[in-house]
N, C-alpha and C positions, 0 to 999 in steps of 0.2 A: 400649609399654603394659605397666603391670603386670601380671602372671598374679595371681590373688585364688587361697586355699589350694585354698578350694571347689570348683575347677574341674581339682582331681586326683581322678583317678576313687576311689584309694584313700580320700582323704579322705571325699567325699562318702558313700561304704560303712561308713567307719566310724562317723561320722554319724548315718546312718539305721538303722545295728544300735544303737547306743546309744540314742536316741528309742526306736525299737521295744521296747528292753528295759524302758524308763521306764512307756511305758504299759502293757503286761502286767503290769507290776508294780501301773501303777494300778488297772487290772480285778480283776489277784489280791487286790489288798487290800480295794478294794471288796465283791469277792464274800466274801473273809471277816468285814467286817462286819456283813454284811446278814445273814449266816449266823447266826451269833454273836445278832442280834434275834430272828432267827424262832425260834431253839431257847429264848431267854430268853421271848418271848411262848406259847410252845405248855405243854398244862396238865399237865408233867412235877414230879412234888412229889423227885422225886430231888436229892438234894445235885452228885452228878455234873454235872448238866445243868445246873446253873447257874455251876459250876466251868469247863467246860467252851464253856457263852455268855460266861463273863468272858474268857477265855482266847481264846478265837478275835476279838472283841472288839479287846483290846489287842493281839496280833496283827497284824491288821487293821489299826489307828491306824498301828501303826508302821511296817509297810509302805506303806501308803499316802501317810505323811509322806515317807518316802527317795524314793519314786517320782515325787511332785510336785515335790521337789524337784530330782531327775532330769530331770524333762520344762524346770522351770526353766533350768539348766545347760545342756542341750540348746539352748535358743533363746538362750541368752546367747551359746554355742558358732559357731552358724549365722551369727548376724550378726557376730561378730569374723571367720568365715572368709570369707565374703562380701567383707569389704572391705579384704584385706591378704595378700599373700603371705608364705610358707614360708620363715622366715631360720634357719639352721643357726647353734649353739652349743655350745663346751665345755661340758659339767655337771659337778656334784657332786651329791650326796643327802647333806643334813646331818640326823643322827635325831635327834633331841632326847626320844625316850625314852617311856616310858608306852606309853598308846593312840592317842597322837597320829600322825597321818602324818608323816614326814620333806617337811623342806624341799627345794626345788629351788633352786639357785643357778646360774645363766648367766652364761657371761660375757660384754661386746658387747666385742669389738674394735676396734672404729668408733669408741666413743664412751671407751672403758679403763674402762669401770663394770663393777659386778657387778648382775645382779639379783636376789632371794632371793622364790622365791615359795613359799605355802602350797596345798595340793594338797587341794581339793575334789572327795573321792573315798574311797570303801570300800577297805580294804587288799587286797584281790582285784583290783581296776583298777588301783590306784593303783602296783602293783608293776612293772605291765607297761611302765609308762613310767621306770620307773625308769633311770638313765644307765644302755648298754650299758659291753661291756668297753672301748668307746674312748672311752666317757664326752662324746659329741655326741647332744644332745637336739633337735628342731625347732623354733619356737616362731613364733604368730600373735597379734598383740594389741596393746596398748597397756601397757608395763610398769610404768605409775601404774593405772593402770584396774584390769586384768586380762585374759586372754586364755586361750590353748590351747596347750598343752604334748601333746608327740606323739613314740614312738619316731621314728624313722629308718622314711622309708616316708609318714606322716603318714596312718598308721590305727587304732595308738592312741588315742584323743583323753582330754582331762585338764584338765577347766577348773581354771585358778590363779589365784590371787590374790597382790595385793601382799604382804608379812609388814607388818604394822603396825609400830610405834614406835620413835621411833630407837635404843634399847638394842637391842631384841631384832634389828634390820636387823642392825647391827654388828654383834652376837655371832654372827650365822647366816652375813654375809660372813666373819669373821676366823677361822671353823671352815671353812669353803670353802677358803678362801685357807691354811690349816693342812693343808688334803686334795687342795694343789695345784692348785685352779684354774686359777691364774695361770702354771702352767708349764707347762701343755698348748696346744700347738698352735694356730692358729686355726681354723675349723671351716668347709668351703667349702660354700656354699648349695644347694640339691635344682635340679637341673636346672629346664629351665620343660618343662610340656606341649606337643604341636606341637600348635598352631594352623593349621587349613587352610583357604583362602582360594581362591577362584574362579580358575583362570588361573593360578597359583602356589602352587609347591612351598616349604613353612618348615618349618626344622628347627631346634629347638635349638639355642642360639647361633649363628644363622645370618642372613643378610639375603637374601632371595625375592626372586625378580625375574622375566623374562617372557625370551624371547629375542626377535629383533627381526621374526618372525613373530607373533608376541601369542601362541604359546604356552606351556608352561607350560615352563620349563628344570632339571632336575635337581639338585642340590646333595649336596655330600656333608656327610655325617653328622658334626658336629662334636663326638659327643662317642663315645668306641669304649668297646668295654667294656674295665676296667681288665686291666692286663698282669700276668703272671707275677709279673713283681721287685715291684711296687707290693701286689697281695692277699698274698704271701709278708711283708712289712712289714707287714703287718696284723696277720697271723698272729703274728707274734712280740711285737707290742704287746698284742693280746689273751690270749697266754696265759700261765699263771700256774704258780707254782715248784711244784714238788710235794711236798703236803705227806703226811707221814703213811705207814705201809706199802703196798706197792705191792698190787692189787686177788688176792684168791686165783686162783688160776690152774682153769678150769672146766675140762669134759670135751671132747674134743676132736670137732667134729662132723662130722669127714672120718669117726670110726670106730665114732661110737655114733646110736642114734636120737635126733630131736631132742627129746623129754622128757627125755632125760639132760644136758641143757644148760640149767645154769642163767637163764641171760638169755634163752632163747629159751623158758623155761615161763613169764618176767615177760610177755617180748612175747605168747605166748598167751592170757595170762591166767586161768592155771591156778590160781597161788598165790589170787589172788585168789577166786578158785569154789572153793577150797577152805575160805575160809575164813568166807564166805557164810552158812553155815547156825550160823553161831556166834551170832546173836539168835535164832533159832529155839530152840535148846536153851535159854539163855536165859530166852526168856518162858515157855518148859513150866516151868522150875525152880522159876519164880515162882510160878505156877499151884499147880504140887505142895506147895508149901510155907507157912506161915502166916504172913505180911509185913505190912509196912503199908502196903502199895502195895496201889491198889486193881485188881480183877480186870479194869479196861479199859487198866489200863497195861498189863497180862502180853500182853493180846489188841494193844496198838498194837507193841509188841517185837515178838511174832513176824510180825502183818502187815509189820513191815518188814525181817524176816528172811526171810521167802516173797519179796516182792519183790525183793532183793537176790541170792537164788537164783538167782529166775528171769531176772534181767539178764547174770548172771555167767553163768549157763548159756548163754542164746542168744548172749550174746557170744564165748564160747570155740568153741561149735558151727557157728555163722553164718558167724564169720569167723576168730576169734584162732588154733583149728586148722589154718585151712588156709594162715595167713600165716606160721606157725611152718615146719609142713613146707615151702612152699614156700621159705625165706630157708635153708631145710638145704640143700635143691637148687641151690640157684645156688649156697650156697658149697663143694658139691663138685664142680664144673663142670669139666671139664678145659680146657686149652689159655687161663690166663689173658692177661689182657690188660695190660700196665704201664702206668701214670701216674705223674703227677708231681700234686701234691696242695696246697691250703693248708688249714688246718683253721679254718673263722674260727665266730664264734658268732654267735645270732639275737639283736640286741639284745630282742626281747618273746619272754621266756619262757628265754632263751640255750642255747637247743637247738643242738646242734655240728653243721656243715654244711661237708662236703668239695666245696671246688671243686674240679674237676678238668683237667688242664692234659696237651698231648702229650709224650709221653715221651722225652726226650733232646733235646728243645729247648731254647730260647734264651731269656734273661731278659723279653724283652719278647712272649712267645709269651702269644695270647687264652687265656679258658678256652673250653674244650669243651662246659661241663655240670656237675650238682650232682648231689649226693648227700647228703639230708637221716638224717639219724642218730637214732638210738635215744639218748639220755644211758646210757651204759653203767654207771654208777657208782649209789649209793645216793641217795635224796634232799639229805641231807645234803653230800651231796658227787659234784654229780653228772656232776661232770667225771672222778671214779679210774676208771681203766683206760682213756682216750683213750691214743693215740700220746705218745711224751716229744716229738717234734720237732713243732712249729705247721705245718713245711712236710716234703717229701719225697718218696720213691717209694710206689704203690702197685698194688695189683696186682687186678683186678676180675675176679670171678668167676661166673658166670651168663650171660644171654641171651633170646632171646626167647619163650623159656617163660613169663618172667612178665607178655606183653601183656595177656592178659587179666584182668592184676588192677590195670589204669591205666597201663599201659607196661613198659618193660621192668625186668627187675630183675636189679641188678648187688649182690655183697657187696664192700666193697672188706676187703682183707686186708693189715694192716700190723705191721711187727713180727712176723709170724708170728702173727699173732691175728685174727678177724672182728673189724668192725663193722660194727652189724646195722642197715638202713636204715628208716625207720619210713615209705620211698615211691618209689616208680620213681627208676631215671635223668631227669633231666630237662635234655637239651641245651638248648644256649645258644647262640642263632644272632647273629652278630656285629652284625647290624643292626636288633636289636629293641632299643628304649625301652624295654621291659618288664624285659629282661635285667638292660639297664643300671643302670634304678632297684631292681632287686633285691640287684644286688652291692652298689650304694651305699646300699642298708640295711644289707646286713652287714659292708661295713667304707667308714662314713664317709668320702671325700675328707676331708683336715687337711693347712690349710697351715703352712707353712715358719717361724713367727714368733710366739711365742706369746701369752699377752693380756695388755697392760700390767697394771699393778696398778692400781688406784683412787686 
């Protein structure tokens, strides 16, 4: 029987945080228009206030238009996942420029077609589905209809649409097909969920069966988590030449405190409270001064200068201090520990994430555990200052000092430089499904043969 997508717990989460977000939106926008009436009905002769009910008003429309439309998509969503499993594809992102969202382009293998679809979604969603660096997208649907596009994982979700008319298909395949498509790989499909059944054990590519007492018989786990030599392959696919001067070289945090380190006043979020109170001043200027702004903009400026203080503060005080000092501590730890490492990225959002692997082993040796990373570099470019090698030695510094802030906390140290973990150690036990589907979000299985051309 077929597994349907919906019956992957990820899926179904991501789902129902999307719906949930549709309708808060539709609440929010309702309560801004009914706002928007009551301040236009009450007996205020001020100009403002009618400025003011137009503005909240139109507002209001237009939010409440994205969010029904939202709730739309949603249920378009549910019934495509409902009735068809998770099939793994090469992608491309063709941009076609403006304000337009970029196309998706699939390729099936099965059939040597391409498929080009239009991405019904706000540039904030619509990014996160964007092809990772191995450039395999999920997809659920009908590719004349429409369906759901989904990082790796299938917790993204992204309703798509056909592209219309025959010029534009063409044009949108033969920039695909220009951005290499057709020369990557084929793309091996998301494991299935186990299925559990009365009297028998099913696992994943596996056939359940009873032993010849009717009870339930054991099976081994047919799919392990991927080996040393196989995520190392990844690793070297996903990373990219280096461009540009190499990152300045910061203070070194074996010998100063850790406010004298750059990256770790970003992870505190110092810069950030420092610079907080800069609507504040701001709106007083307004205030002081004779403008054409009227005296409730000066007063909205610095209301959102005080707020923005006050987040920045509790945020560096609550937590962002004591997670700064603490990642000082563990990386002046003595007695490190060596690894061997692959550096692969998060295809949503491509946050860089060190598998971790034992040290002076053998190509086909499991990983141990992960280690989720800081992006060390500028927005811009927020891969400068990772490792030059995708694979190698590393060396972990810390211990269990940091259990009490979600497990342990390890710095791994490469090159003779920190990277700074934005999360505990997180072991990886050989026999969990949950492991498995995590690796195989950050570096896709891709088979051996890549996708005919059309």
């Amino acid at each position: 029987m077929v597994e349907c997508a919906l019956n992957r717990e990820a899926t179904r989460r991501g789902l129902g945080g999307y719906r949930g977000q549709a309708e808060r939106g539709t609440w929010a926008g309702a309560a801004l228009v009914v706002t928007g009436l009551v301040l236009l009905l009450l007996p205020i002769e001020a100009s403002w206030a009618t400025d003011a009910a137009a503005g909240l008003g139109v507002a209001g429309l237009i939010a409440l238009g994205i969010a029904l439309s939202a709730l739309r998509n949603a249920g378009r969503m549910r019934r495509a996942l409902a009735t068809g499993p998770w099939s793994a594809h090469p992608a491309v992102a063709v941009v076609r420029g403006g304000m337009v969202p970029p196309s998706i382009v699939l390729g099936d293998p099965d059939g040597g077609h391409a498929w080009p679809f239009a991405l019904a979604a706000a540039k904030q969603r619509y990014e996160r589905v964007l092809p990772g660096p191995d450039g395999v997208l999920w997809w659920c649907g009908d590719p004349d209809r429409g369906g759901v596009i989904a990082a790796p994982g299938g917790e993204e979700l992204v309703w798509a649409r056909p592209v219309r008319g025959h010029h534009t298909r063409n044009r949108t395949i033969g920039l695909a097909a220009t951005a290499g498509l057709f020369a990557r790989p084929a793309a091996v499909g998301p494991a299935a969920s186990p299925v559990t059944v009365p009297g028998t054990v099913t696992v994943p590519g596996t056939v359940s069966g009873s032993d010849a007492e009717g009870g339930a018989r054991p099976e081994p786990h047919a799919r392990r988590l991927p080996t040393y030599a196989a995520l190392a392959a990844a690793a070297r696919r996903q990373a990219l030449p280096a461009a540009g001067r190499p990152p300045r070289r910061e203070a070194d945090v074996r010998t100063v405190p850790w406010w004298r380190v750059r990256s770790l006043r970003r992870v505190s979020g110092l810069p950030r409270l420092l610079v907080s109170p800069v609507p504040v001043v701001t709106g007083l200027l307004m205030l002081g001064r004779t403008s054409d702004y009227p005296a409730v903009v000066a007063y909205a400026v610095i209301a959102l200068g005080v707020g923005a203080v006050l987040y920045s503060g509790r945020s560096f005080l609550a937590s962002g201090r004591a997670t700064a000092a603490l990642l000082a501590r563990a990386a002046r730890a003595a007695d490190p520990v060596p690894k061997r490492y692959a550096l692969l990225f998060d295809p949503v959002g491509g946050a860089p994430v060190l598998v971790l692997f034992p040290y002076g082993g053998e190509p086909e040796d499991r990983p141990e555990g992960v280690v989720r990373l800081y992006p060390p570099g500028t927005p811009k470019e927020p891969r400068k200052g990772l490792p030059a090698g995708p694979s190698g030695l590393v060396e972990l510094r810390g211990g269990p000092e940091g259990a009490g802030h979600g497990g342990r906390v390890v710095v791994p140290w490469i090159e003779g430089r920190p990277l700074w973990p934005c999360g505990p150690f997180e072991e990886l036990r050989p026999g969990d499904p949950a492991a498995r589907e995590y690796l195989e979000r950050l570096a896709p299985p891709q088979g051996a043969s890549g996708v005919p051309a059309p």
